[in-house]
C-alpha positions as semicolon CSV with decimal commas, in nm:
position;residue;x (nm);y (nm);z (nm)
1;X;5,621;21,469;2,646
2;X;5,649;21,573;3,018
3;X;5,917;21,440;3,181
4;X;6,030;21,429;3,596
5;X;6,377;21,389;3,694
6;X;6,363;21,279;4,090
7;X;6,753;21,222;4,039
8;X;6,981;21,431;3,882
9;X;7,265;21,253;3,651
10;X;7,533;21,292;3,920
11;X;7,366;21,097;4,207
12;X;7,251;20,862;3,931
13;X;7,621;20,815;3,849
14;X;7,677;20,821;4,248
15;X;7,427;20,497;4,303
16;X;7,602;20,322;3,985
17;X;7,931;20,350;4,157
18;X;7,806;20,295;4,477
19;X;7,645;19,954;4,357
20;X;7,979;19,848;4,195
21;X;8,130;19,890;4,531
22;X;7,903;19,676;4,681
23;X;7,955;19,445;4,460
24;X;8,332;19,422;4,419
25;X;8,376;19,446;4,794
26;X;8,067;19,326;5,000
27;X;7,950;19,058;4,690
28;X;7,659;18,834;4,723
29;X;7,567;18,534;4,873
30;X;7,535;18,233;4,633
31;X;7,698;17,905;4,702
32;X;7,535;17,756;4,361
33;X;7,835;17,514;4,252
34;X;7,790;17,538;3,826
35;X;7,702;17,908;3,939
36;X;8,023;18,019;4,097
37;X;8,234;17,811;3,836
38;X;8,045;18,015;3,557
39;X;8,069;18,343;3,716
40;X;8,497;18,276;3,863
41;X;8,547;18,206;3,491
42;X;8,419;18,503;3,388
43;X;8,668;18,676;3,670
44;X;8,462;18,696;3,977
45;X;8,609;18,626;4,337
46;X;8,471;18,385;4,603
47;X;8,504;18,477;4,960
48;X;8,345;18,175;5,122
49;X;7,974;18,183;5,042
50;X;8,018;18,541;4,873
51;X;8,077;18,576;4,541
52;X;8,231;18,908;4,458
53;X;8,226;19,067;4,092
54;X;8,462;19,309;3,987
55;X;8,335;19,646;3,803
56;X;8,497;19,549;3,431
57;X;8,278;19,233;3,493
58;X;7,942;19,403;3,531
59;X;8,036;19,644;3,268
60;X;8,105;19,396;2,958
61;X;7,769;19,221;3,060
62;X;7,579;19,499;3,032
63;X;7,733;19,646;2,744
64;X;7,599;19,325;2,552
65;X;7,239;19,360;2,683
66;X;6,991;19,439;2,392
67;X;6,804;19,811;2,419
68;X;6,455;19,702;2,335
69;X;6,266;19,427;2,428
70;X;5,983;19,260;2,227
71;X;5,749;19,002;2,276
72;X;5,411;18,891;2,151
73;X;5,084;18,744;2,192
74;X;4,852;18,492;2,028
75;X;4,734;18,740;1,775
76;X;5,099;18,828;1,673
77;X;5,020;19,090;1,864
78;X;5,436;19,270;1,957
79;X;5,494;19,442;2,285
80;X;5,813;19,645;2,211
81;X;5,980;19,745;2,587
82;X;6,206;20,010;2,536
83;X;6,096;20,169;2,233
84;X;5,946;20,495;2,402
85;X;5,594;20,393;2,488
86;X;5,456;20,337;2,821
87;X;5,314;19,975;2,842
88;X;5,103;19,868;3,164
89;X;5,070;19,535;3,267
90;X;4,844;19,366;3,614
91;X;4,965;19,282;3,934
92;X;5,085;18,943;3,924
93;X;5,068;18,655;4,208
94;X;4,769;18,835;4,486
95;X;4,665;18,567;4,693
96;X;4,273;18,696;4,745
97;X;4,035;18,838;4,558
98;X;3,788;19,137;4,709
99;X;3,418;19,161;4,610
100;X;3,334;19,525;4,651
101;X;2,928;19,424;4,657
102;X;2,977;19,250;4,992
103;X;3,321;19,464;5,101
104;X;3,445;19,114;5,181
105;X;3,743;18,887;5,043
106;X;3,818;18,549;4,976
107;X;4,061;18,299;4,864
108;X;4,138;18,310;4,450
109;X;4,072;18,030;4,257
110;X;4,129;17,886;3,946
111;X;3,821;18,045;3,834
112;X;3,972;18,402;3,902
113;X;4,232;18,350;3,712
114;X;4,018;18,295;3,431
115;X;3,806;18,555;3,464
116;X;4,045;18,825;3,536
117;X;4,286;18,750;3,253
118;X;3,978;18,768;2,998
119;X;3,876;19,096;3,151
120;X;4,276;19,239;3,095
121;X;4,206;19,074;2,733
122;X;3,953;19,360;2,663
123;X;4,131;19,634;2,882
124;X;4,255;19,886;2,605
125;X;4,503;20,062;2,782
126;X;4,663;19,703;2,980
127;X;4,918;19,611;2,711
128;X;5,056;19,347;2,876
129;X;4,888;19,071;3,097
130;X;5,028;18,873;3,395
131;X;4,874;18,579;3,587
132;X;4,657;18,816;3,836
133;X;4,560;18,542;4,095
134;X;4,748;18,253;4,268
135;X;4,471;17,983;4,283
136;X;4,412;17,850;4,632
137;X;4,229;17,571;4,469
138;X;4,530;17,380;4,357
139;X;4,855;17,202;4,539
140;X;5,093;17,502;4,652
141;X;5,401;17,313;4,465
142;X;5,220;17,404;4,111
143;X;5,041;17,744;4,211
144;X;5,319;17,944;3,968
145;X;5,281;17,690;3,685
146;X;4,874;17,714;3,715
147;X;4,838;18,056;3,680
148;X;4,998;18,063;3,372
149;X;4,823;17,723;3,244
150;X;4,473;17,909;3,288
151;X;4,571;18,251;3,156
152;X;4,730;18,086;2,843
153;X;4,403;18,013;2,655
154;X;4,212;18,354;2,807
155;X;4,427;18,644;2,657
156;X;4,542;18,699;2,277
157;X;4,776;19,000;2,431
158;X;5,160;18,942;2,490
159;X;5,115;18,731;2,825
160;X;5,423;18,749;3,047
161;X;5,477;18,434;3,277
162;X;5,470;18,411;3,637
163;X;5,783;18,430;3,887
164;X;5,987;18,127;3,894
165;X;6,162;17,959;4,220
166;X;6,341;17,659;4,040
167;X;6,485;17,505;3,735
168;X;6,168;17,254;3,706
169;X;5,959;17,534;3,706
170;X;6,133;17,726;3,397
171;X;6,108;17,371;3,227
172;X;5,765;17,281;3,291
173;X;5,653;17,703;3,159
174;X;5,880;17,678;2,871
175;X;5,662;17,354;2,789
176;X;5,327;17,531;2,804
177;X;5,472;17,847;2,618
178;X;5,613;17,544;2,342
179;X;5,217;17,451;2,309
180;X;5,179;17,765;2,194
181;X;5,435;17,926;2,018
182;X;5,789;17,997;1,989
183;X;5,864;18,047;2,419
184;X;6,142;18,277;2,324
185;X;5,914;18,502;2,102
186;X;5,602;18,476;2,367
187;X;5,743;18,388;2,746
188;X;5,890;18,614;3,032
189;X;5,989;18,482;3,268
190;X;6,109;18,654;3,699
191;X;6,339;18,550;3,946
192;X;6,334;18,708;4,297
193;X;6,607;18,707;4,453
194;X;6,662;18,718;4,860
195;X;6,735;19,023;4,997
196;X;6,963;19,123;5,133
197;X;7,195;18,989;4,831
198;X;7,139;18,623;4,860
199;X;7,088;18,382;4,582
200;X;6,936;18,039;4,721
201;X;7,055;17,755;4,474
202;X;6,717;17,697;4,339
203;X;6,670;18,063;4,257
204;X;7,015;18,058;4,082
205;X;6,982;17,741;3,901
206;X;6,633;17,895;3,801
207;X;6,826;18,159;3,642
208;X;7,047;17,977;3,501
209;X;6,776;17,800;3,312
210;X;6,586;18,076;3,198
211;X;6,924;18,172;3,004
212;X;7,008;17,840;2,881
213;X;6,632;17,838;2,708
214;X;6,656;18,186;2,596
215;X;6,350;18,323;2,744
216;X;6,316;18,698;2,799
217;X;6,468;18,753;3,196
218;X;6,306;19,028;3,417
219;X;6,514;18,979;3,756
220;X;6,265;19,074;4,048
221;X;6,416;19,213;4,323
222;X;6,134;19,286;4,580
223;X;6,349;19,475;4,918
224;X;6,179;19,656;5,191
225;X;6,339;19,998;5,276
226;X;6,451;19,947;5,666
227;X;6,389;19,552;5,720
228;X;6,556;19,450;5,413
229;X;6,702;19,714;5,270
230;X;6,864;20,013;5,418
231;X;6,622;20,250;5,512
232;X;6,691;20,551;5,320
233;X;6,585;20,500;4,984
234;X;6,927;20,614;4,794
235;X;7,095;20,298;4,997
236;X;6,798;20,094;4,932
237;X;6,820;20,170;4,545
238;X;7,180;20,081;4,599
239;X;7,120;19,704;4,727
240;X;6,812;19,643;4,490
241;X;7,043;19,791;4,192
242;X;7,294;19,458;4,244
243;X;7,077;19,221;4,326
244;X;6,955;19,341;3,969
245;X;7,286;19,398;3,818
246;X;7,434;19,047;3,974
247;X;7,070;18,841;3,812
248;X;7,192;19,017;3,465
249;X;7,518;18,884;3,486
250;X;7,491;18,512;3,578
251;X;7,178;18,538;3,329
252;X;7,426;18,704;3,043
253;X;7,746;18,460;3,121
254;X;7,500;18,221;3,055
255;X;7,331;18,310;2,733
256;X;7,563;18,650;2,619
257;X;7,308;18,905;2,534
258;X;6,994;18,787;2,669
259;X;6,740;18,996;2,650
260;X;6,617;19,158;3,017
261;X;6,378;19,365;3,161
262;X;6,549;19,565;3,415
263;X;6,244;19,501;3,765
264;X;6,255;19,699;4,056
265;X;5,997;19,661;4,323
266;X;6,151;19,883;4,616
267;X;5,874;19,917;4,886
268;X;5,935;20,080;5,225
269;X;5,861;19,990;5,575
270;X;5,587;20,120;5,796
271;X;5,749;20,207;6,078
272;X;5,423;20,167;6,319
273;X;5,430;19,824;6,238
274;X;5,707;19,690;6,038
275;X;5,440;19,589;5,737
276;X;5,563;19,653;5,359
277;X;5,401;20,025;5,232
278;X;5,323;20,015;4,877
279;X;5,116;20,330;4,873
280;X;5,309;20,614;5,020
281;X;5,456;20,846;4,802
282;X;5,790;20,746;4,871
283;X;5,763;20,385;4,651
284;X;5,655;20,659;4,348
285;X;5,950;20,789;4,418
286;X;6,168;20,484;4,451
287;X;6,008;20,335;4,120
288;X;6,117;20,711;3,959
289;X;6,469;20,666;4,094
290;X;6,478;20,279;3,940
291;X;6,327;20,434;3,584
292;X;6,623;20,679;3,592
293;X;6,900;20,360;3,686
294;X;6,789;20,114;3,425
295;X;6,810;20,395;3,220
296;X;7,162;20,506;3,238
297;X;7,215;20,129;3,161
298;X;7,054;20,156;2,893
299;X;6,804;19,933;2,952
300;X;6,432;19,890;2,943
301;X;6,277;19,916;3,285
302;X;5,962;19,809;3,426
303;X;5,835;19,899;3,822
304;X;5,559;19,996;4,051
305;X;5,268;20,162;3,909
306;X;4,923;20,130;4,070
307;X;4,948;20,083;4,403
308;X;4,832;20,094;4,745
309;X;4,775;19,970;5,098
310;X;4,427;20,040;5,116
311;X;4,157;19,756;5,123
312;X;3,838;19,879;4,973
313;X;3,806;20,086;4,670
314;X;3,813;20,439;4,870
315;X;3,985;20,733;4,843
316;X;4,326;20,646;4,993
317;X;4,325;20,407;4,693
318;X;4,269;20,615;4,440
319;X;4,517;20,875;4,524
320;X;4,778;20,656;4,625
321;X;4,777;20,476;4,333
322;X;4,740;20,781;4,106
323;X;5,050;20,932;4,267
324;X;5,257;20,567;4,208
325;X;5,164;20,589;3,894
326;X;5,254;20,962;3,780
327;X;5,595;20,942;3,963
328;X;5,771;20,688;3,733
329;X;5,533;20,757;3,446
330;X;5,714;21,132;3,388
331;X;6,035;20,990;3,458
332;X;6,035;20,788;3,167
333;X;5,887;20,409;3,276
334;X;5,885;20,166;2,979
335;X;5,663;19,936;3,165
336;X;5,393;20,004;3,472
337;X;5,284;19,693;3,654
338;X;5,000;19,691;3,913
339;X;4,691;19,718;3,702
340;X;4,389;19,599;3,979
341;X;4,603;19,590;4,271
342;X;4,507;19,618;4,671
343;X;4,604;19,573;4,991
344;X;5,013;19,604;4,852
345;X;4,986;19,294;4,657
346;X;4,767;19,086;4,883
347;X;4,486;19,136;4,735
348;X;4,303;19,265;4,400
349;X;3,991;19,333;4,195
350;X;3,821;19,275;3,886
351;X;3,669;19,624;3,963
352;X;3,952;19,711;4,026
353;X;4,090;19,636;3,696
354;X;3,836;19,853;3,499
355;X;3,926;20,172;3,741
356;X;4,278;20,096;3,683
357;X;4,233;20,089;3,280
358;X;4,059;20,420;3,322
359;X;4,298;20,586;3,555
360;X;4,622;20,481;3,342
361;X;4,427;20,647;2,973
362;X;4,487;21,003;3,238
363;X;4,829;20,879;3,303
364;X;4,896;20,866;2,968
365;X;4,700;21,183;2,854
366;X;4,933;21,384;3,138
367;X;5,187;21,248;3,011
368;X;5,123;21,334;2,667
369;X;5,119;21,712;2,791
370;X;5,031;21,928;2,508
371;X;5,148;22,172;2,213
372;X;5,198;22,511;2,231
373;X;5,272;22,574;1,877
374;X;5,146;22,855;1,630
375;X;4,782;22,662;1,594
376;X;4,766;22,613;1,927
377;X;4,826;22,937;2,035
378;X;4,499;23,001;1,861
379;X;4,592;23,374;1,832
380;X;4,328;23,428;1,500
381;X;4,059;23,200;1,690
382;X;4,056;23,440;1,981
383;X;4,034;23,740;1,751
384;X;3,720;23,603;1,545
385;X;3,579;23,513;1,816
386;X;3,622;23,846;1,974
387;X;3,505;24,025;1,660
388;X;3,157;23,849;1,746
389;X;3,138;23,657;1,425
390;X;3,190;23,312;1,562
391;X;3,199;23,121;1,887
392;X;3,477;22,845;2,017
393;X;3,208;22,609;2,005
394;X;3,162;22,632;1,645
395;X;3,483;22,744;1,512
396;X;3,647;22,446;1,366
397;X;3,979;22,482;1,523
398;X;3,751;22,342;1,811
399;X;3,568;22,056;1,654
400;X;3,951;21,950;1,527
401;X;4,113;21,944;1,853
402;X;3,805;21,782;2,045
403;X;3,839;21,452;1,786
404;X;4,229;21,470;1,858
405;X;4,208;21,430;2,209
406;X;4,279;21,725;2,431
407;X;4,033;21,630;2,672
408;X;4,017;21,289;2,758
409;X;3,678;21,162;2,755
410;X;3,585;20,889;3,025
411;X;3,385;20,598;3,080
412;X;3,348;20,562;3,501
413;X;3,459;20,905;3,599
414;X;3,149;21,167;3,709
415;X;3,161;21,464;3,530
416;X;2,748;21,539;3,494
417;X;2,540;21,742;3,702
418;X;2,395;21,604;4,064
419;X;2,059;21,595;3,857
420;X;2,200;21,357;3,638
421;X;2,404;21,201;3,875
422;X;2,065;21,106;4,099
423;X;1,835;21,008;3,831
424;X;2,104;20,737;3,697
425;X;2,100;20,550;4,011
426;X;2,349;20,762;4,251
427;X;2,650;20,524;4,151
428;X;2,995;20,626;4,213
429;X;3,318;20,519;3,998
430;X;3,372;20,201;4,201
431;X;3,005;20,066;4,137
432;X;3,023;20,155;3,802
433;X;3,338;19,964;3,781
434;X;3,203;19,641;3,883
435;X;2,900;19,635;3,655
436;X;3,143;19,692;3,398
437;X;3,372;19,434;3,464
438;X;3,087;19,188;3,547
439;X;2,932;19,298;3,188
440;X;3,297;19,231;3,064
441;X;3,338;18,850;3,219
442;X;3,007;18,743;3,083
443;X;3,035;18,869;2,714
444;X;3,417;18,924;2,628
445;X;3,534;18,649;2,385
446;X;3,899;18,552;2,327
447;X;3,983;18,331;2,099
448;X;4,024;17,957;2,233
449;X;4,322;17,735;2,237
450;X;4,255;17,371;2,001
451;X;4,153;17,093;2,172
452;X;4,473;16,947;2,174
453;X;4,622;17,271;2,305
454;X;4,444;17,244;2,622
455;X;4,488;16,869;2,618
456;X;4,856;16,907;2,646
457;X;4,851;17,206;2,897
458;X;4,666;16,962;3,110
459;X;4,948;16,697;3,077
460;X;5,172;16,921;3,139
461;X;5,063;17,029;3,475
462;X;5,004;16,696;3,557
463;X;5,361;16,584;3,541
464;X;5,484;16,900;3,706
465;X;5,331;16,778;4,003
466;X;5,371;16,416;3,956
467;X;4,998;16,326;3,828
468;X;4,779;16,562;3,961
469;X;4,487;16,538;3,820
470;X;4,251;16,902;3,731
């Protein structure tokens, strides 16, 4: 398997230490009452609102966090994070939705959600699903809770739930996951915490929660390199790595050896303009850099994959996101998120989606590499060939290798003539795309939930918001 190293194991070590500086000396903001008596119990120090931990603290935490995670889906369906494999899963949470027949955008709705987690459903290469869209089309106080509601019955894969801002809301997801299954065998669920280094109450109560119900905890950290974050990306990986690290230990006081999903979502800052880049080559890099730190932990990582700032399916967002992608891909990613992302999280596409399905099979083939062993050496092939009795095409060395993938074929890609090309219509990858996905929505069947499934889904959001009605 190719591999990329963007850190070497001494300035990995260097951020570790550097992070357990921060947080024995600097701390973290969190004022949380039950919070700070769980975490000074453990042996952590307040200094007024800080909470500082000491290094031995951070240490036995981690030592106790498990090296794999799994969880499933409907069908029984296991995603195993950790194991070796590189999973993908959507962006989660864009607010609008962009039509790439008109080249205009528009508030999501309900109805996106819908639609875009049954397209994921029949996505081979998206493992994973997240919410996509947060529906415009229902009160703001529930928008976290809906998205997972109306993804629940429209995906058999291992859906992971939405980010969380308060105890309620871990409750009220936990009691959808319960209709169900088992929410500690089919629920993730993300915190994100404030940076620089603060912990609001709700956001630490909402961890607190997620421990106490045993649900599978991916702390989301989401800085910005130079407004909140240092600006260089080593010191940026630095802050994001204990905002991390501290999420994992409240988390692991509270339920010892919870499973996690180490999250990193390190963006930079434009400097133009002080907006959030999530398509120059530098947040590759930064998701690389977070691969290589959950990994000295020993723990399973998931960060950036597809990405961009672009808003139109051009070519600044294909090769942004292709380079995003590679980055942390070679340096060992267990998990890619960003599947159908645009306009760095604003936005996405169901077209979108189908490029993004494509593009991440050639993520996977280059990171496959390939064999140079005896066979494929092909040393006798080359001399039969050359003795004119056969050839490649029908030597059988060729017919072997072409069924076990060593060129990957593609469904959207060009690759025939201009003739060709002109007498199908003219269509580029993004057009194709759409049709696809279009094709997708209308005939792609998944399984429903019972009648009484959806019936208690529906009560369920109801109360969350105090009897709204759907």
């Amino acid at each position: 398997m190719v591999r990329l190293d963007v850190l070497s194991k001494d300035e990995v070590e260097a951020i570790h230490l550097a992070t357990l500086q921060v947080l024995s000396e600097t701390g973290v903001i969190l004022t949380h009452r039950e919070g700070r008596e769980i975490l000074v119990g453990a042996g952590a120090i307040l200094r007024g609102e800080r909470v500082l931990f000491p290094p031995e603290l951070v240490l036995d935490v981690l030592a106790g966090c498990p090296r794999k995670v799994k969880f499933r889906g409907r069908d029984g369906r296991t995603a195993v994070i950790g194991d070796g494999s590189l999973h993908w899963h959507n962006l989660g949470g864009a607010r609008d939705i962009f039509d790439p027949r008109t080249g205009k955008r528009r508030a999501a709705q309900v109805q996106d959600v819908v639609e875009s987690t049954r397209l994921l459903d029949a996505q081979q290469n998206a493992t994973t699903v997240t919410p996509f869209f947060t529906p415009q089309d229902v009160p703001g106080e529930i928008m976290s809770l809906a998205m997972y509601r109306y993804a629940l019955p429209n995906t058999i894969k291992p859906l992971q739930g939405p980010g969380v801002q308060s105890a309620a809301e871990v409750i009220h997801a936990v009691r959808m996951a319960e209709v169900v299954d088992d929410p500690r065998e089919i629920l993730t669920l993300s915190v994100s915490p404030v940076s620089p280094l603060n912990f609001p109450d709700e956001l630490t109560a909402a961890i607190m929660e997620i421990a106490r119900q045993g649900i599978i905890f991916a702390p989301l950290p989401c800085p910005t390199a130079g407004t909140t974050a240092p600006f260089l990306i080593a010191g940026a990986l630095v802050q994001q790595n204990a905002e991390v690290l501290t999420s994992i230990v409240l988390a692991g006081l509270v339920h010892p050896r919870l499973p996690v999903i180490y999250c990193g979502r390190l963006a930079m800052m434009e400097p133009r303009s002080g907006l959030s880049v999530w398509g120059g080559a530098e947040l590759g890099l930064a998701s690389a850099g977070t691969v290589h730190i959950a990994h000295y932990y020993g723990l399973p990582v998931n960060v950036y994959g597809f990405s961009t700032n672009s808003h139109t399916l051009d070519i600044q967002n294909g090769f942004e996101r292709a380079w995003n992608a590679l980055l942390p891909a070679l340096a060992g990613a267990d998990e890619l998120s960003g599947i159908g992302e645009m306009e760095a999280g604003v936005m996405g596409s169901l077209a979108q989606i189908v490029c993004d399905d494509e593009i991440a099979a050639s993520v996977q083939r280059i990171r496959r590499g390939y064999e140079a062993g005896e066979d494929a050496l092909a040393v006798s092939v080359i001399a039969e060939v050359m003795d004119g009795s056969h050839n490649y095409l029908a030597q059988k060395h060729t017919r072997r290798y072409l069924r076990g993938g060593e060129v990957l074929l593609t469904n959207l890609a060009e690759r025939n003539s201009w003739e060709t090309w002109e007498h199908e219509g003219r269509q580029g990858m993004a057009e194709r795309a759409q049709a696809l996905a279009e094709h997708l929505v209308a005939t792609h069947e998944v399984p429903p939930l019972e009648a009484r499934q959806e019936a208690e889904l529906y009560r369920i959001l109801a109360l969350a918001v105090g009897g709204w009605k759907t």
